[in-house]
N, CA, C and O of each residue as an XYZ file, in Angstrom:
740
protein
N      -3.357     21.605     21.934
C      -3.097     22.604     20.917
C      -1.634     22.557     20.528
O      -0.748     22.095     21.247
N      -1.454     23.107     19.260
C       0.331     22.995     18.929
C       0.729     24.390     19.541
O       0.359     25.259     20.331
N       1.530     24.104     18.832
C       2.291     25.531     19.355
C       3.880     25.975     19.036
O       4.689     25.095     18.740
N       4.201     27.091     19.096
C       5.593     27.101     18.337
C       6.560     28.065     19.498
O       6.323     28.870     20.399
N       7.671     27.487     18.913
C       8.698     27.922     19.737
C      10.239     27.960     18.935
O      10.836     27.183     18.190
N      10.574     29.564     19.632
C      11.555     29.840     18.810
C      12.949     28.774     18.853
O      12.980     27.621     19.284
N      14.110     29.610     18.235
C      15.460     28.434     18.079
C      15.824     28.208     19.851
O      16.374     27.192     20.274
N      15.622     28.753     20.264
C      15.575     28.362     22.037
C      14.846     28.159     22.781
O      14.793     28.301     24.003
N      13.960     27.652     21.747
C      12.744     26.624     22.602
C      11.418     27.118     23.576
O      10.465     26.510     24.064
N      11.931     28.737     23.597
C      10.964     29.486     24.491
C      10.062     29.218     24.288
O       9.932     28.644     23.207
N       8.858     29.411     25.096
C       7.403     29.234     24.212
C       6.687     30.658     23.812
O       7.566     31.447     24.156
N       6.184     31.030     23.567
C       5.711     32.073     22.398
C       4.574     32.610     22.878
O       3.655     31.839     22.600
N       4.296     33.286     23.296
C       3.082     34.434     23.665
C       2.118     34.201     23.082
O       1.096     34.211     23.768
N       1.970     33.909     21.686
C       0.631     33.576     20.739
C      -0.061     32.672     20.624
O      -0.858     32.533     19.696
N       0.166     31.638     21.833
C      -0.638     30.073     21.829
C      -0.867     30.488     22.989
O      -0.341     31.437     23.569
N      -1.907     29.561     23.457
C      -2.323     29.295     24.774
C      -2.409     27.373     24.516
O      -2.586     26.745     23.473
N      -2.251     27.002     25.589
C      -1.806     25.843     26.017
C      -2.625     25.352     27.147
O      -2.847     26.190     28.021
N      -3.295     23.754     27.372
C      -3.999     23.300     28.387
C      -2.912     23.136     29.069
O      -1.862     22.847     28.496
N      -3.008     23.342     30.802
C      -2.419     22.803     31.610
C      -3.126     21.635     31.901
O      -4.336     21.437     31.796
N      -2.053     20.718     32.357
C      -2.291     19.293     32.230
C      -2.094     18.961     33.959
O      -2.034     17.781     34.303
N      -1.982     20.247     35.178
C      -1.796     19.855     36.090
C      -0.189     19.559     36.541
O       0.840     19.793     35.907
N      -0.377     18.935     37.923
C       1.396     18.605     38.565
C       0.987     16.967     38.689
O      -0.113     16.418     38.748
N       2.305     16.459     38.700
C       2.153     14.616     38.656
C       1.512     14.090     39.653
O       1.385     14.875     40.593
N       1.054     13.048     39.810
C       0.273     12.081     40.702
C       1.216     12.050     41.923
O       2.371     11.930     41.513
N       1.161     12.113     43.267
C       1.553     11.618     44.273
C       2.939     10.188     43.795
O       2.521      9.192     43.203
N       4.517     10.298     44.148
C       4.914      9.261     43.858
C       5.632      9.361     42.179
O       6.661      8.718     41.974
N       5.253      9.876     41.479
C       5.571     10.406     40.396
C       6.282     11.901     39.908
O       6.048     12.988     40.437
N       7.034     11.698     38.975
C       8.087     13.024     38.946
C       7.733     13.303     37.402
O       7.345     12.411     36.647
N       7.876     14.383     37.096
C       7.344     14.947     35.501
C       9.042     15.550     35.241
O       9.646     16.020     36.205
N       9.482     15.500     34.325
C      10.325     16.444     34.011
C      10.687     16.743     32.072
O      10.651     15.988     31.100
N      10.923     17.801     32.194
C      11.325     18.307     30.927
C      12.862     18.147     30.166
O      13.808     18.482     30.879
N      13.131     17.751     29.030
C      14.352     17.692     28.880
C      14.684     17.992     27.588
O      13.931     17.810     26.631
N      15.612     18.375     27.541
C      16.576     19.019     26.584
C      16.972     17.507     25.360
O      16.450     16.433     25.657
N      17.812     17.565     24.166
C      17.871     16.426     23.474
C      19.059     15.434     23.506
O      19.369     14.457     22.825
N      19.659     16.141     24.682
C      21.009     15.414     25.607
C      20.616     14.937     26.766
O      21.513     14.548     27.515
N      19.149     14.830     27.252
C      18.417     14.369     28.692
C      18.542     14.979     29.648
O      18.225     14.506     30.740
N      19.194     16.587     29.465
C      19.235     17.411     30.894
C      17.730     18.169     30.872
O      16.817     18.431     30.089
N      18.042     18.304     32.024
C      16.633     19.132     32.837
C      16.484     20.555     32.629
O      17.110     21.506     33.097
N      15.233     20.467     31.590
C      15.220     22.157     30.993
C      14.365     23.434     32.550
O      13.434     22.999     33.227
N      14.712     24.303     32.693
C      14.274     25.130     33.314
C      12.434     25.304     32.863
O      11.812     24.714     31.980
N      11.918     26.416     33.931
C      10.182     26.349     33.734
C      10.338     27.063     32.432
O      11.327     27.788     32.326
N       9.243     26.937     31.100
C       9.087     27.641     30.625
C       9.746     27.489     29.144
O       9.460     28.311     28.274
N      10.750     26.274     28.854
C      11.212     25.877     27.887
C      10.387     24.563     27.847
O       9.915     23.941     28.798
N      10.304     24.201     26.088
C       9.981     23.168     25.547
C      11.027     22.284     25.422
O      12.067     22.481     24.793
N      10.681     21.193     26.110
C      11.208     20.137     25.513
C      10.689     18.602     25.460
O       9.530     18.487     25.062
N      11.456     17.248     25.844
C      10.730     16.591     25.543
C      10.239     15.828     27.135
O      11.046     15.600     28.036
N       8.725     15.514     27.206
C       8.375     15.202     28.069
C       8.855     13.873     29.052
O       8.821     12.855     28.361
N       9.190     13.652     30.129
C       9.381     12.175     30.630
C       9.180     12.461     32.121
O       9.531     13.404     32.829
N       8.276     10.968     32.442
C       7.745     10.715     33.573
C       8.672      9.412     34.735
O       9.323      8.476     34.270
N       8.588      9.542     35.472
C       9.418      8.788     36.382
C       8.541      8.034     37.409
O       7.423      8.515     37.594
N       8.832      7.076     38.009
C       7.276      6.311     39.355
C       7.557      4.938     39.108
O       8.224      4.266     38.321
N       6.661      4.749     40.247
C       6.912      3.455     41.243
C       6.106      2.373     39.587
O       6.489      1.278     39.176
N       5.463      2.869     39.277
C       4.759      1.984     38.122
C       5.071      2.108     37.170
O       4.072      2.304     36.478
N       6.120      2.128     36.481
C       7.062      3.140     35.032
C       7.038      1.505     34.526
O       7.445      0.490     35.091
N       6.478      1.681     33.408
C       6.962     -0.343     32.629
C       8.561     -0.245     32.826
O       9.326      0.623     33.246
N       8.662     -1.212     32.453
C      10.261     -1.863     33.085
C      11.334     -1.650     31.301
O      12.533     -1.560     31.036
N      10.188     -1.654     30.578
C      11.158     -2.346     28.753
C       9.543     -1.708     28.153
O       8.471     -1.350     28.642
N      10.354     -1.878     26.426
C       9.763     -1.613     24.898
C       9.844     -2.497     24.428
O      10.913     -3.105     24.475
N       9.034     -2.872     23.919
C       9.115     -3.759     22.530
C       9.372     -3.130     21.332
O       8.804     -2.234     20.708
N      10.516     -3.909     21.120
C      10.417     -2.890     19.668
C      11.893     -3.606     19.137
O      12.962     -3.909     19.665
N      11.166     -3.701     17.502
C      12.071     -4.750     16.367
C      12.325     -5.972     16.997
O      13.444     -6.484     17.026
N      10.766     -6.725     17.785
C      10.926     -8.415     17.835
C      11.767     -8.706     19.022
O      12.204     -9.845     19.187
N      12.022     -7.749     19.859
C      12.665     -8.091     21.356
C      12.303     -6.886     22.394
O      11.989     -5.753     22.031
N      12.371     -7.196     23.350
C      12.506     -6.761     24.600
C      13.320     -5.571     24.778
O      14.403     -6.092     25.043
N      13.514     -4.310     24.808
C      14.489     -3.275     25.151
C      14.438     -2.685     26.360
O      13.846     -1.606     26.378
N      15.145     -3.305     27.966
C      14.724     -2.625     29.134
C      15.164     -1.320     29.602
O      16.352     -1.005     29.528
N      14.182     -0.457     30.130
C      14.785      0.431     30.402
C      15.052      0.822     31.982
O      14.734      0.217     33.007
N      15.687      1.937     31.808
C      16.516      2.130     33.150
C      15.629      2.871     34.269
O      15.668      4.100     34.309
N      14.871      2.191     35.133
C      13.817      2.870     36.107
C      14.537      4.545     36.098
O      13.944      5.545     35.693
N      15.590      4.520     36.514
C      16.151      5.855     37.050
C      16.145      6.827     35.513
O      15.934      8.027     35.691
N      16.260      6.587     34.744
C      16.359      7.172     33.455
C      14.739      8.017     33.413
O      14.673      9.172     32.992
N      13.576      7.314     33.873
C      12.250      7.815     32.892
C      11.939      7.010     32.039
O      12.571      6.033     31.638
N      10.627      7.524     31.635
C      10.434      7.020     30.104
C       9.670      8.188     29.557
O       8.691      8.754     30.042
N      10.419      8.466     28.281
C      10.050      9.466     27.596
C       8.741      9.402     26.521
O       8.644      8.713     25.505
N       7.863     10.266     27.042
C       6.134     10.058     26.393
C       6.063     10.108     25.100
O       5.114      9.458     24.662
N       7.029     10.896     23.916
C       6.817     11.023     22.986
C       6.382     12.254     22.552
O       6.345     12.674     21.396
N       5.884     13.083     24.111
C       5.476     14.711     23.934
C       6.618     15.782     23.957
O       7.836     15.666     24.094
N       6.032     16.560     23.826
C       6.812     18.096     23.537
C       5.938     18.969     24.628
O       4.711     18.880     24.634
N       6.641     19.810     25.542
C       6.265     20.330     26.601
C       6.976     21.186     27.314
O       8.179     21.321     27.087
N       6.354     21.874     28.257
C       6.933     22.746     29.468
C       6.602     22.310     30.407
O       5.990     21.253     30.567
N       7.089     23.341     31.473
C       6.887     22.757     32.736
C       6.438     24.334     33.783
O       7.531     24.809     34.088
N       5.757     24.876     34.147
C       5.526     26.516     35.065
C       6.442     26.692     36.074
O       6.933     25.660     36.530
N       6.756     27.636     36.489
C       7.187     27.705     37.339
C       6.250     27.367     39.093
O       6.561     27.948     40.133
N       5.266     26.449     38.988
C       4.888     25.769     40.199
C       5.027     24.044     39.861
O       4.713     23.071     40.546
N       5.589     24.144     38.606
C       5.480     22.552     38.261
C       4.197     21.987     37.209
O       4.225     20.876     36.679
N       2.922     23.133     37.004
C       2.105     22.628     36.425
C       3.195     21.832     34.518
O       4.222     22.194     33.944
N       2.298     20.849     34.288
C       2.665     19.941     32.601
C       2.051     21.404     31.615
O       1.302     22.191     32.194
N       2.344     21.601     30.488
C       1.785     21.866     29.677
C       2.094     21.206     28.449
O       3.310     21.189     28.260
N       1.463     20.684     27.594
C       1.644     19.936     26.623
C       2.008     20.697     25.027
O       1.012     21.330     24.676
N       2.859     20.773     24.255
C       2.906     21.750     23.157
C       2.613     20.881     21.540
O       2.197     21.285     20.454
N       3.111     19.384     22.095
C       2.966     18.346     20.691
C       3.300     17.166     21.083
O       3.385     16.628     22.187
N       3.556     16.699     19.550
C       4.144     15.594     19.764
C       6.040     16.122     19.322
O       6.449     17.213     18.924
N       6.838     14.793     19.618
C       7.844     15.024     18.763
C       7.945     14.567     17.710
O       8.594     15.239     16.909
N       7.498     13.545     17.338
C       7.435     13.282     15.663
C       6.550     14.376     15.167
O       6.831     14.777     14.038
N       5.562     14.933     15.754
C       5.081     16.474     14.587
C       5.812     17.175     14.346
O       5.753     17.666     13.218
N       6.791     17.561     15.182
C       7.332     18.946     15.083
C       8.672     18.583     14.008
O       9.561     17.739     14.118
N       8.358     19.738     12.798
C       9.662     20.204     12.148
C      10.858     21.137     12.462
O      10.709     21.899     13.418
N      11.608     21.161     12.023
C      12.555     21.700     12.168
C      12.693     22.792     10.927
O      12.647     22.241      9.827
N      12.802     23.759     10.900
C      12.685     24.843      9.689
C      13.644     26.175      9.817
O      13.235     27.277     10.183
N      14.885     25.889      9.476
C      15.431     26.666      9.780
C      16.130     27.301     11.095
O      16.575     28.411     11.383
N      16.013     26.112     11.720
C      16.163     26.153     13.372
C      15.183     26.764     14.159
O      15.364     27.320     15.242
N      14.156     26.631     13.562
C      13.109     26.675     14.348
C      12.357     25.664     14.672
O      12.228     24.776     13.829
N      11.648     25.534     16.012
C      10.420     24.122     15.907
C       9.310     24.777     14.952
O       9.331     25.992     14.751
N       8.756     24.305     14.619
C       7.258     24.572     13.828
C       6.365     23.605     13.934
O       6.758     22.830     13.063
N       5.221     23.016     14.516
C       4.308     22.056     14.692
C       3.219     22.408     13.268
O       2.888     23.514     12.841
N       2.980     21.549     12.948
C       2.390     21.697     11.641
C       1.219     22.224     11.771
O       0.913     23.291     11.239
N       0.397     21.492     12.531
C      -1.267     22.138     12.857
C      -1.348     23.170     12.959
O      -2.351     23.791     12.607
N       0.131     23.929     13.699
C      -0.417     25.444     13.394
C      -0.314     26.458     12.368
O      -0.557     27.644     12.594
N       0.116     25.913     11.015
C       0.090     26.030      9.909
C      -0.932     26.278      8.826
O      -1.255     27.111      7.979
N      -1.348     24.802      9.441
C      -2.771     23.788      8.807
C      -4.137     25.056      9.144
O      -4.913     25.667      8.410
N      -3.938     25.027     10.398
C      -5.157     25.785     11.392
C      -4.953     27.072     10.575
O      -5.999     27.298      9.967
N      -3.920     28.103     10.295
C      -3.658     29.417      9.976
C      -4.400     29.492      8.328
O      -5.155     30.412      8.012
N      -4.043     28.412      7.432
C      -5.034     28.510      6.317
C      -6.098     27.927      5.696
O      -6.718     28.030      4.638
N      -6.109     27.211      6.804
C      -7.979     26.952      7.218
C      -8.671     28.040      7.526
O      -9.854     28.103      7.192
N      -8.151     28.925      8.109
C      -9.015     30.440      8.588
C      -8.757     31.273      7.669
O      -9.147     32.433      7.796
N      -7.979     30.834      6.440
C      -7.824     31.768      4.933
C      -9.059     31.556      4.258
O      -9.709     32.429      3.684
N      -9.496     29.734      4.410
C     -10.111     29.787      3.070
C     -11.700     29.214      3.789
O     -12.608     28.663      3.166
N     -11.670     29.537      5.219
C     -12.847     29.002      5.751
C     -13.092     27.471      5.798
O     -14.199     26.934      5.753
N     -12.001     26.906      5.887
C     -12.593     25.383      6.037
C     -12.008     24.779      7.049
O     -11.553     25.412      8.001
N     -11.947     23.202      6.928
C     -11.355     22.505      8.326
C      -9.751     21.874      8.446
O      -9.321     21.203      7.508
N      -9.135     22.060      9.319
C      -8.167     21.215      9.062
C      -8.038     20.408      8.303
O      -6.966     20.751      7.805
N      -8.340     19.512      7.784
C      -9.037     18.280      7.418
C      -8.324     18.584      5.685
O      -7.666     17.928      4.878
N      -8.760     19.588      5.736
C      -8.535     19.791      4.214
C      -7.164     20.340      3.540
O      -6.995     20.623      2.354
N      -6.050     20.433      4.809
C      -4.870     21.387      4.220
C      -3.630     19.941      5.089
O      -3.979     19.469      6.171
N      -2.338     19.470      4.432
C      -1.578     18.558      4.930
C      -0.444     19.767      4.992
O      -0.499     20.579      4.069
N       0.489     19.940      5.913
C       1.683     20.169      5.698
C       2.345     18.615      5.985
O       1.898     17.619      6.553
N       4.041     19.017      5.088
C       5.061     18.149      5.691
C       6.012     18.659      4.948
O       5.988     19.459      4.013
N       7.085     17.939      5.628
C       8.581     17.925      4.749
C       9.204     16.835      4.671
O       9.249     15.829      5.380
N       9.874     17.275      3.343
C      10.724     16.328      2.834
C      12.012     16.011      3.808
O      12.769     16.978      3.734
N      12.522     15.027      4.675
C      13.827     15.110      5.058
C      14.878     14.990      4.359
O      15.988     15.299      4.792
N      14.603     14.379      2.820
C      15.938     14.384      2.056
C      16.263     14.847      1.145
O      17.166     14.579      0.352
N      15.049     16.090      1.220
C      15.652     17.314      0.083
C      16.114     18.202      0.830
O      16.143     18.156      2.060
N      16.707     19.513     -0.217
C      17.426     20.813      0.113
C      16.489     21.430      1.167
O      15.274     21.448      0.970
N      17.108     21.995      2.416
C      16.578     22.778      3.575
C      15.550     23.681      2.692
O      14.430     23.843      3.177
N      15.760     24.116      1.782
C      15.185     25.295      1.198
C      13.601     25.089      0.324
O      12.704     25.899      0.088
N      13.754     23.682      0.008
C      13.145     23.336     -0.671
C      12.189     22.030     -0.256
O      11.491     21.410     -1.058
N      12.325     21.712      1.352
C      11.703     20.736      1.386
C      10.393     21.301      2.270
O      10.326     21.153      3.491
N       9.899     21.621      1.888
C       8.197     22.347      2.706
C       7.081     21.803      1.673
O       7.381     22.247      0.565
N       6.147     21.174      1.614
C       5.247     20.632      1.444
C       3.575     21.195      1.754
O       3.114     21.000      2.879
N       2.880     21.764      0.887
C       1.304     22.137      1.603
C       0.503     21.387      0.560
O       0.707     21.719     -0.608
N      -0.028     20.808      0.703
C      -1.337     20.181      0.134
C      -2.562     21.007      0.369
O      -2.726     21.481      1.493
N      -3.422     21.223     -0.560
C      -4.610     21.997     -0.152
C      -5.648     21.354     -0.746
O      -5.339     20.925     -1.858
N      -6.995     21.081     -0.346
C      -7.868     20.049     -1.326
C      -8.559     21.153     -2.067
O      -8.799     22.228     -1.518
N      -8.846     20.923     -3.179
C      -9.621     21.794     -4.088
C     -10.925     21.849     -3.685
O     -11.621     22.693     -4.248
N     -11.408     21.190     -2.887
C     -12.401     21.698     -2.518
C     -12.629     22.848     -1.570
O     -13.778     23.235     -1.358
N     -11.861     23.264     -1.142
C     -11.189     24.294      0.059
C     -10.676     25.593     -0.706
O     -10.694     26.788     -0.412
N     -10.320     25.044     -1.551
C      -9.892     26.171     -2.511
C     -11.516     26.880     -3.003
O     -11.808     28.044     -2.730
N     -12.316     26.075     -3.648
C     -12.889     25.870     -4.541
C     -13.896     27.025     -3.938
O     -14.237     28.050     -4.529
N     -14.374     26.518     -2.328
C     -15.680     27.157     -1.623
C     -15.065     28.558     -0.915
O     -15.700     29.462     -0.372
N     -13.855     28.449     -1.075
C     -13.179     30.385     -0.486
C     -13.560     30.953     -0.633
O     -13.897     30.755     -1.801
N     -14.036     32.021     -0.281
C     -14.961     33.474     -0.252
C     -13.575     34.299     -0.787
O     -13.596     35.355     -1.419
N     -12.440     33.591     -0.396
C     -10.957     34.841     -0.605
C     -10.632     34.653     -2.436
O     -10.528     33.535     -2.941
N     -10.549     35.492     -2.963
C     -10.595     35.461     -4.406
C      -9.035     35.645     -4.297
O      -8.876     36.394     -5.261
N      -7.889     35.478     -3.815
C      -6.825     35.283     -4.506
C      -6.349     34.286     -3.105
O      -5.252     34.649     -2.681
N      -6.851     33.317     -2.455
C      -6.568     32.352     -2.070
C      -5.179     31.787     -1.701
O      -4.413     31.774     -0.737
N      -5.252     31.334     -2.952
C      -3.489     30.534     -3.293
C      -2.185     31.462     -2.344
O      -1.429     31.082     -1.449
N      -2.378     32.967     -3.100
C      -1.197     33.440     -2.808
C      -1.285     33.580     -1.082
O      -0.396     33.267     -0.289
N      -2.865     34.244     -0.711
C      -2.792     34.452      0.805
C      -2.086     32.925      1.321
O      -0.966     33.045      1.818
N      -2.410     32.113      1.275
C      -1.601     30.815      2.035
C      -0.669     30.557      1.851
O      -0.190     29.857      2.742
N       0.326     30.890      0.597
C       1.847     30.894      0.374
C       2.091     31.877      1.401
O       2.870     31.641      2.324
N       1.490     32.930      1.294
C       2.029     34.340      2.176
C       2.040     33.688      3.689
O       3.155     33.476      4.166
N       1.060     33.404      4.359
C       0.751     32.771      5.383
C       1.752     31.969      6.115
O       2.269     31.965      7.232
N       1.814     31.197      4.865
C       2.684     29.866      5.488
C       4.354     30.468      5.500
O       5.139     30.735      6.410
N       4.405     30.504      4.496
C       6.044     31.404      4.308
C       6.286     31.877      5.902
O       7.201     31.543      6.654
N       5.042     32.854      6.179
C       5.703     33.770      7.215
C       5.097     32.842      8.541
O       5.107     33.537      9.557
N       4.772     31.981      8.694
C       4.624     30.892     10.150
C       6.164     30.019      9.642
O       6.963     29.846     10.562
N       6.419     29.689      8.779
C       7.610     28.728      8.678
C       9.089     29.617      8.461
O      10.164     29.154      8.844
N       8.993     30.637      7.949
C      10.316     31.356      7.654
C      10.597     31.090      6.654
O      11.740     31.443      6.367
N       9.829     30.369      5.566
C      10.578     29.704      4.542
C       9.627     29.394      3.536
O       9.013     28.371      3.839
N       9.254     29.910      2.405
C       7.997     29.468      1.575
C       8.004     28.041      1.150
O       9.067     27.513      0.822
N       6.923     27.413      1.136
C       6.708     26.030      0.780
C       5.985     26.040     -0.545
O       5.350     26.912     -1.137
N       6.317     24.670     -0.844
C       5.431     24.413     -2.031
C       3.939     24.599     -1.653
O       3.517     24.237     -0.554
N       3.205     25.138     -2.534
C       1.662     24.797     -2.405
C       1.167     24.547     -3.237
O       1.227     25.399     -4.123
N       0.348     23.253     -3.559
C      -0.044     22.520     -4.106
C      -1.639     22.235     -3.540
O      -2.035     22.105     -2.382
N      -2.687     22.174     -5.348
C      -4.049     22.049     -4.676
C      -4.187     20.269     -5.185
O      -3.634     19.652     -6.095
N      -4.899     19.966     -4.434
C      -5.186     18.714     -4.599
C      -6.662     18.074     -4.589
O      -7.572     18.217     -3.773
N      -6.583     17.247     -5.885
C      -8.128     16.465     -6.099
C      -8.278     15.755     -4.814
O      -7.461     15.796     -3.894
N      -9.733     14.899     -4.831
C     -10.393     14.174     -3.865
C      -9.385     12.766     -4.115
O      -9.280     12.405     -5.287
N      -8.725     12.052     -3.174
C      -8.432     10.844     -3.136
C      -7.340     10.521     -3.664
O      -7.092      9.352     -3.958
N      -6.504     11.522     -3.871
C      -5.042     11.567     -4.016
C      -4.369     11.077     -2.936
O      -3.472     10.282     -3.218
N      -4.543     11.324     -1.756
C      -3.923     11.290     -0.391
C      -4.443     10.367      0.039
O      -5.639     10.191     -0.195
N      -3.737      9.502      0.787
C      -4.795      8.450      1.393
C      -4.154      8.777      3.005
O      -3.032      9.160      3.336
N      -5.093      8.526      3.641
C      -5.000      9.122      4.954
C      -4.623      8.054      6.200
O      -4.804      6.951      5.684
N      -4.292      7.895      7.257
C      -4.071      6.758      8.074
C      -4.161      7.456      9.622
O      -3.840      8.569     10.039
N      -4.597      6.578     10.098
C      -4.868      7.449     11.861
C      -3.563      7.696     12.562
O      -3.549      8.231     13.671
């Protein structure tokens, strides 16, 4: 599940989150901050695992990049950690935006006006622009067909309203035909 967390990373009362358990025997889990220190239980940050079986290197841009056993290797997740050590997982880090100094994970956006207009994820994109104005770079796609089958007769505005107040910041919203978007896994 996503999940959001304020400008200090706390995690937020209004999600619930799978625990993912404590590490394998031999293995160390830890949480970290975006300078690689060790966040306390209960803050998000980014996930990395440590062990006797950690790959050694990345591939990446046509060579070999090794990394430092003692360093970790960082999963690519967004997470906490309990105060007994259980993982909890909150995202990814390439999902999560930044909005005003806040994290914001998009799905929980997506999910909030899907339950406006009765339909599926499937049918609503957030994103942002990184190289427009802070103010102005929020992005909602909505498919007209989602629009179309709403039981909510003023629609549009409930999901500006919606989103505005999950992001802090109103986004564009935009409805969109079938096959405008092309999609990729």
């Amino acid at each position: 599940a996503g999940g959001v967390a304020d400008a200090e990373n706390t995690v937020s009362g209004a999600q619930e989150f799978v625990n993912c358990g404590r590490p394998l025997p031999s293995w160390r889990v830890t949480v970290r901050d975006e300078r690689g220190a060790s966040l306390p239980a209960g803050i998000v940050g980014d996930v990395v695992v440590q062990g006797a079986a950690q790959m050694s290197g990345i591939y990446e841009r046509a060579s070999l990049q090794p990394l430092e056993p003692a360093a970790g290797v960082a999963t690519g997740d967004m997470g906490f950690l309990d105060t007994q050590g259980d993982l909890f997982i909150t995202g990814r880090r390439k999902d999560v935006m930044v909005v005003r100094g806040r994290n914001v994970w998009p799905q929980d956006v997506e999910q909030a006006v899907a339950e406006i207009l009765c339909s599926e994820t499937d049918d609503i994109l957030l994103f942002q622009d990184q190289g427009a104005l802070p103010e102005s770079n929020l992005f909602l796609l909505v498919h007209e067909k989602a629009v179309r089958q709403s039981a909510h007769p003023h629609a549009l505005g409930a999901i500006a309203s919606t989103a505005a107040g999950l992001l802090g910041a109103p986004p564009a919203v935009q409805v969109v035909s079938n096959g405008c978007i092309e999609r990729t896994s």
